[in-house]
N, C-alpha and C positions, 0 to 999 in steps of 0.2 A: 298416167298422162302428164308431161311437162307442160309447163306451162309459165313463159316468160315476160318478163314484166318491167320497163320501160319507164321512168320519170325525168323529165328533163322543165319541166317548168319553172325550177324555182334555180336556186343559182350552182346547182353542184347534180350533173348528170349521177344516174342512181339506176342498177338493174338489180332483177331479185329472179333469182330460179324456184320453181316449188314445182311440187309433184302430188298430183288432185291438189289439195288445200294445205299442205306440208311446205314450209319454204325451207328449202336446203341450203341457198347461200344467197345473199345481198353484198353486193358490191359498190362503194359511195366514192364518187372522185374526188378531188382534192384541189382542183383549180376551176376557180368560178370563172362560169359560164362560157366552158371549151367542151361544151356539150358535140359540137363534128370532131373533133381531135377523140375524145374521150370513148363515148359511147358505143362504138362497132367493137375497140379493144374490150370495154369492160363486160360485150356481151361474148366475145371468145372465151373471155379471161373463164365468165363465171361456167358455162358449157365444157370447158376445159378440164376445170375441176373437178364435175364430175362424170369424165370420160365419155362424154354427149356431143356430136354434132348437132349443128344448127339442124340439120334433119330430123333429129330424134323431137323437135318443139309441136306440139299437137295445138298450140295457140299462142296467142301475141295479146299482154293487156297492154295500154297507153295511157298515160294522163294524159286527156285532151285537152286539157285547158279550164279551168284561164290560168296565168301568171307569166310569163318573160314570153312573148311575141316569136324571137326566134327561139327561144327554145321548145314553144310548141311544135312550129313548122319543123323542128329536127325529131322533133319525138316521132309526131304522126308522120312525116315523108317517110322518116327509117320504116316505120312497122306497117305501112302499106307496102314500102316494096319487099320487105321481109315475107307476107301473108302473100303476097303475088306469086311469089317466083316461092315459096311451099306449098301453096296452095291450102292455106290453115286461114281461120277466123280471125281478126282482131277485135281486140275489145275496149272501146275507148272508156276512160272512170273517169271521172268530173275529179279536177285536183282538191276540190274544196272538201269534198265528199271523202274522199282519203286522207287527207289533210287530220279533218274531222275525228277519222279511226285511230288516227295515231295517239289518240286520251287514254285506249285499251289497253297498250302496252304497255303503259304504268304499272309498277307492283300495288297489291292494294294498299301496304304502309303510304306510299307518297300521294294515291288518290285521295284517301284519307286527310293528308296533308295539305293535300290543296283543296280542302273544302267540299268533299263528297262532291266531287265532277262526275259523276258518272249518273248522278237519280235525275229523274226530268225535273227534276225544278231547278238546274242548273242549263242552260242552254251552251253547246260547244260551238264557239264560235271563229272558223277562221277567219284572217285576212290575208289577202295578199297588196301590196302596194300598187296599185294602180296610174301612180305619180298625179299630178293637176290636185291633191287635194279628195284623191280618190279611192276607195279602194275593193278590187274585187272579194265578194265576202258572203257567207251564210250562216245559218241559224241550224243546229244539231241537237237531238240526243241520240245517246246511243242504247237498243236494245240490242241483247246477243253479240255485243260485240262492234253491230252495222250500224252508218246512221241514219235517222229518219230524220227530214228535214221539219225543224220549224217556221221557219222563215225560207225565200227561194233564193237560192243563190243569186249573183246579179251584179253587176258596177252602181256602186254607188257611191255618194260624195258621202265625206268622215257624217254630215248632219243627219245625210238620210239612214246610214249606217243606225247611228243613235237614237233614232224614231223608231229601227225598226227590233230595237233590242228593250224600246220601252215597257215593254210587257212584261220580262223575264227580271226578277231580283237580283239574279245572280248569271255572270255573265262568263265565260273561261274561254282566253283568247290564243290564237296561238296562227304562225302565219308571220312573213317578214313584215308585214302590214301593222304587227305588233310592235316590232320595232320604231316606225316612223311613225305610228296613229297612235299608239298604245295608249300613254302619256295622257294624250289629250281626250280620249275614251273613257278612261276610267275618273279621272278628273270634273266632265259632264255628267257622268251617271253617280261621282260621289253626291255631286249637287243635290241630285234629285232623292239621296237616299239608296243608292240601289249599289251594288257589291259587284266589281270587276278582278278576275285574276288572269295572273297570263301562268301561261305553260312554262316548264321548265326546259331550258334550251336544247335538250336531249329527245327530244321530240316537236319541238317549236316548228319543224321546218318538212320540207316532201321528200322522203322515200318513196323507193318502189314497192317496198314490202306490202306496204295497204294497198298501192294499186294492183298487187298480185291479189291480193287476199279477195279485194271487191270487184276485180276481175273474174276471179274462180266461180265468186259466186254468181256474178251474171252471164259467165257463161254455162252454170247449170241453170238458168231460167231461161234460158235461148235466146240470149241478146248479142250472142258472137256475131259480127258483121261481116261480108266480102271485102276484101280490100277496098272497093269502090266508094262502097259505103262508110266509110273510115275516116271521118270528117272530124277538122280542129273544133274550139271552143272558145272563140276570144273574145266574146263576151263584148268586146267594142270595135271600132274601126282604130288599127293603129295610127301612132302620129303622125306620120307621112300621108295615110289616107285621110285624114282628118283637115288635115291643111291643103292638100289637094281639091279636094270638096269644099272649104272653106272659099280656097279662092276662085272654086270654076262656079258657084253660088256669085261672090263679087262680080265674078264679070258679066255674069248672066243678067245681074240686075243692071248694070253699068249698059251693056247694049239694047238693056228694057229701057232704058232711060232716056238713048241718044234715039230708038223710034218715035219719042212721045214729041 
């Protein structure tokens, strides 16, 4: 069974082929966030390579989200109408969740090196940038590979973040979220005593590969979905809806006001 697999959340579209639980090629683009230009190519490209039409695909995973707004809406638009018009499953993976897997493909000399990430007294923690001071983010370890969550994934401001990592001694970060939060993450939790490291940039960031891998595997627990079913993850209202609602709230009270 093929089985393709879909990332476009974070800044650089990403497809991965695998066959059952096998990934045979990953293909990573090179120009940030031309996730419609990129993406249809890089899923011929990698089909191509190994003598497969889009026909021969028996499934479709997606990062659903959360992280870049349009680039979810380009992930999940493609792989519903991918799964429509084949008539195959899709399988949306939470990007945090994959994100998270990406600790596994560390050899174990560098897991080692960065502090035994991998035993639960280490929690894997991505971030994504959220902007406003925010960032979408969760709480990981990983058994067998998968992760189990500590903390629920969620939007949260950098403080609630740090409340919710207060438990754990040791903290291993990784997520563009590291880059703009990082700094100041691991700086509140030196305060407190408690040990932050970040990923090394070779895995900091989303591929498809994990979303294949934790695809594969929910779709042997039978969480493959109809196209219908095939719904994003954005975790919040983006800014345009945010400000829209902001000001139909103003005015709503503004005409509460000239009744009184």
């Amino acid at each position: 069974m093929y089985l393709l697999a879909i990332e476009t959340t974070g800044a650089f579209a990403s497809v991965a082929l695998l066959e059952d639980d096998c990934v045979l090629e990953h293909i990573q683009g090179h120009d940030r966030f031309s996730h419609l230009q990129n993406l249809m190519p890089q899923v011929k490209e990698v089909l191509e390579n190994h003598k497969l039409s889009i026909n021969d695909v028996s499934a479709i995973a997606v990062s659903k989200g959360p992280g870049s707004f349009t680039g979810i809406r380009i992930g999940v638009s493609s792989t519903r109408a991918l799964c429509q018009v084949l008539g195959v499953p899709g399988v949306p993976v939470s990007s945090l969740e994959a994100l998270a897997m990406r600790v596994a493909d560390l050899p174990g000399e560098k897991r080692r090196s960065t502090g035994d990430t991998l035993d639960d007294r280490t929690w894997i923690c991505p971030i994504l940038d959220a902007r406003r001071s925010q960032v979408y983010g969760g709480g990981y370890v990983l058994q067998n590979g998968y992760p189990i969550e500590a903390f629920k994934g969620g939007a949260y401001t950098v403080e609630d973040f740090l409340e919710k990592t207060d438990e754990c001694d040791r903290i291993l970060l990784l997520g563009d979220g590291t880059d703009a939060y990082g700094e100041k993450i691991a700086e509140a939790r030196r305060e407190k005593g408690k040990f932050t490291e970040f990923a090394p940039e070779a895995i900091r960031y989303q591929d498809a590969v994990t979303v294949g891998r934790l695809g594969a595997k929910l779709l042997q627990e039978g969480k493959g979905l109809s196209y219908q079913e095939l719904l994003p993850d954005y975790m919040r209202q983006a800014e345009a809806e945010r400000k829209l609602a902001e000001k139909q709230a103003a005015e709503a009270a503004k005409q509460a006001a000239l009744k009184k």
